[in-house]
N, C-alpha and C positions, 0 to 999 in steps of 0.2 A: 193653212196657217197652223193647224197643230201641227204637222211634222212638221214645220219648220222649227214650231218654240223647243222641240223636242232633241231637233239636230244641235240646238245652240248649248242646252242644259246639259247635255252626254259630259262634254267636257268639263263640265264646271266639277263633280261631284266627283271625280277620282283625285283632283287638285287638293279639294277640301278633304278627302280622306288621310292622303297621303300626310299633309300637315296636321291632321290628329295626330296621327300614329307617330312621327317625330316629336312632338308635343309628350305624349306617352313616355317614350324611350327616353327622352333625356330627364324625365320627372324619377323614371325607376333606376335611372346612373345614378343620378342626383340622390336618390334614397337609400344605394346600397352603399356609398361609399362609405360614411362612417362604421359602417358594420366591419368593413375589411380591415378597417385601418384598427379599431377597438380587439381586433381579437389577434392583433402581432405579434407576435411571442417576443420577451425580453433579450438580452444579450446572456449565454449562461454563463454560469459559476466559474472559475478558473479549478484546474480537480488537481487532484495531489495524489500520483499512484506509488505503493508500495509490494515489493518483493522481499517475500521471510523465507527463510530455508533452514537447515539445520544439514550441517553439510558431512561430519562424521568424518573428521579429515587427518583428526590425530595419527593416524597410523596404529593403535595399540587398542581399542576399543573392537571388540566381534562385528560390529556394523561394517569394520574398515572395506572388506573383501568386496560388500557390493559396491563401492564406490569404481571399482576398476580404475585406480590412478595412472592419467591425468582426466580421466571422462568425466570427474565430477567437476570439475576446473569448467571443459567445454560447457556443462550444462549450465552451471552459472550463466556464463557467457553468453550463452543462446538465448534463457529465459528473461535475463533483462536487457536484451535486445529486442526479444519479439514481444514482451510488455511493454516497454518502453517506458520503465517505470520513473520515477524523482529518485527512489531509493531502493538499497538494498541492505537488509539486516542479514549476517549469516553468523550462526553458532557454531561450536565446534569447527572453530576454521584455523587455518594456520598464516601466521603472518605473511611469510612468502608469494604464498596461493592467491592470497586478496589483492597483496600487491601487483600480481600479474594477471589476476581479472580486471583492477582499475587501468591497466595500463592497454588495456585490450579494449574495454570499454567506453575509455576516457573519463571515468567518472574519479570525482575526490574519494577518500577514504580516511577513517580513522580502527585504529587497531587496538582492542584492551586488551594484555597479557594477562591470561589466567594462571596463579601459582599454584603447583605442584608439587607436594611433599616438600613446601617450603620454597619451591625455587621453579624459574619458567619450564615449561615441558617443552625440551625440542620435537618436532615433530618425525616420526621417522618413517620407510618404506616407501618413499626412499628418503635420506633426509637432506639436508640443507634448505627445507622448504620453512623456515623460519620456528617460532615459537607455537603454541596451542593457546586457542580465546576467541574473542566476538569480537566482530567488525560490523561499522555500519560503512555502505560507500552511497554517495549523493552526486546527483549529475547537475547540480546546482555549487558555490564555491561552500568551504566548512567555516565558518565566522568563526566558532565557538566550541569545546571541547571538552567536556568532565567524565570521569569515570571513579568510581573505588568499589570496595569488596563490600559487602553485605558483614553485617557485626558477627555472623555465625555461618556455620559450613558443615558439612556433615562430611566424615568420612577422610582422602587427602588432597579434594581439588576446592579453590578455593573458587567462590563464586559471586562474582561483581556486576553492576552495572555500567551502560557507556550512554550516554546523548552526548549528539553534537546539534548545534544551532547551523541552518544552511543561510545561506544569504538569500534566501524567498522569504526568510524571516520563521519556517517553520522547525521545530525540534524534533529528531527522530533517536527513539532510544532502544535498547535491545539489551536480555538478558539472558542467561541460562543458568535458572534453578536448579538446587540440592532436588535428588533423587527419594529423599527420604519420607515420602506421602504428605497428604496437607493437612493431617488433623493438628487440632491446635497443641503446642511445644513443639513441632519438630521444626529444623533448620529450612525447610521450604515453607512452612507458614511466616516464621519471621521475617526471611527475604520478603516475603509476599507484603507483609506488611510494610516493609520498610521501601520498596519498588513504590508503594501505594502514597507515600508521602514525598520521594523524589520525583513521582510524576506531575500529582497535585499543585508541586512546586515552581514549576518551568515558567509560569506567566506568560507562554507565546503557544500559539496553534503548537501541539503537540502528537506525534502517530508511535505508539512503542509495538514491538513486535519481536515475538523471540518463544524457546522453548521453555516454558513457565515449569513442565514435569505436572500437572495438576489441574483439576477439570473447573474448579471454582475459579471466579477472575479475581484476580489482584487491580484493577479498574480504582483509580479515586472517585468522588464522586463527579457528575458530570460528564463521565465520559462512558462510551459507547463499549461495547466487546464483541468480538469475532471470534469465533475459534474455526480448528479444523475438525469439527467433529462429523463432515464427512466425508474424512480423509479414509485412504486405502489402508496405512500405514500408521501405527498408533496415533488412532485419534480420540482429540478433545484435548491435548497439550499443548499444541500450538495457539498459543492467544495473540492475539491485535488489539490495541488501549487505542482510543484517541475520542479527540471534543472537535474534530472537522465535523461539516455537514453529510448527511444522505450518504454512509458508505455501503460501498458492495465488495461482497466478497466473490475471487472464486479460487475454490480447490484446486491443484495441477497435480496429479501421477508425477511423481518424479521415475528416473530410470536410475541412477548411481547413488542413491541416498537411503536410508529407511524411515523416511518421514515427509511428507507429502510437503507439497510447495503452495503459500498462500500468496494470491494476490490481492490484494487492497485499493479500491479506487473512493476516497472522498472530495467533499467539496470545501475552496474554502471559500471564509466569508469576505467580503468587498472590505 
């Protein structure tokens, strides 16, 4: 009689185990799930990238030689391709030359003529490559477009601001300051100040980026600063303004220019 009750029992006790341990298992699904789902990361930011150069394209300036023209043209071309930036600020550019990187790139542009002993500087070496100034181009459409001269200039080039408004609704602006150091009275602290109230001004997400000449920022208040200060090639004059989110910079070597290339990635807000 005992081995019998004992043959009967064998079975019963690996049944009742089995439906513990299922009992078990769906208690600790049951318990982890909220956990998985609380720590889901959000949808991110939409970012807004930016490309500054300073391109030395005049023809008449000692920088010209390393540009080997047309190689500074290509390198445009390449670097806002392989960034794959919203936009591109370039100084010292020549009308011509931007026109034929937008048209290579597909992106919009706008072109401010900078005057010259009174009058636009053709660009020459070779010429027909249009007038000398700053361009911003945007691979978004251009809504909106201002530019004018700074109230003071040093010397015989005269030196103005440009923003344009793109249809992402963001404003990108670009300058290139008087040479003449930044202590206070000279014509680059004025510009500075006066960049510092036209950016303030804008009332939409705004990114400026250009050769300031000068290691202090011109930044209104609110907004963020970049520089290149470590760049290969005079650095701490290249500055980046803006009031997006979380920016990062990085440095790029240029090959055809004498001043290193910034790129810009911020965020913007919802």
């Amino acid at each position: 009689m005992i081995s019998y009750a004992r043959a009967r029992l064998r079975p019963v006790l690996p049944a009742c185990l089995l439906a513990a341990c299922l009992l078990a298992v769906g208690l600790l699904a049951t318990t982890a799930a909220p956990t998985a789902t609380a720590t889901s990361p959000g949808p991110a930011r939409p970012t807004y990238a930016l490309l500054q150069m300073n391109v030395c394209s005049s023809g008449y300036a000692g920088c010209y030689a390393k540009t080997e023209y047309p190689k500074i043209v290509d390198e445009v071309v390449a670097r806002t391709r392989a960034n794959d930036v919203n936009a591109v600020t370039l100084n010292e550019a020549c009308s011509g030359d931007v026109a034929e990187i937008a048209a290579r790139t597909g992106y919009h542009y706008r072109f401010a003529t900078v005057v010259y002993r009174g009058a636009p500087l053709p660009c020459k070496s070779p010429e027909g490559r249009g007038v000398f100034g700053n361009a911003v181009l945007t691979k978004e459409a251009v809504r909106a477009t201002e530019d004018a001269p700074f109230s003071v200039f040093s010397g015989v080039e005269e030196r103005r601001w440009l923003c344009v408004t793109t249809a992402r609704g963001v404003d990108v602006c670009t300058s290139h300051l008087s040479t003449d150091g930044e202590a206070p009275g000279t014509a680059n602290s004025t510009q500075c100040a006066e960049l510092r109230q036209v950016l303030a001004a804008r009332g939409r997400p705004t990114l400026f980026a250009g050769d300031v000449n000068r290691r202090t920022s011109c930044a209104p208040d609110g907004h963020w600063t970049l520089t290149d200060a470590a760049a290969v090639q005079a650095p701490g004059i290249q500055h980046v303004y803006g009031d997006l989110t979380a920016p990062r910079l990085e440095t790029e070597p240029t090959t055809y220019t004498d001043h290193d290339a910034m790129v810009v990635r911020a965020g913007l807000r919802r």
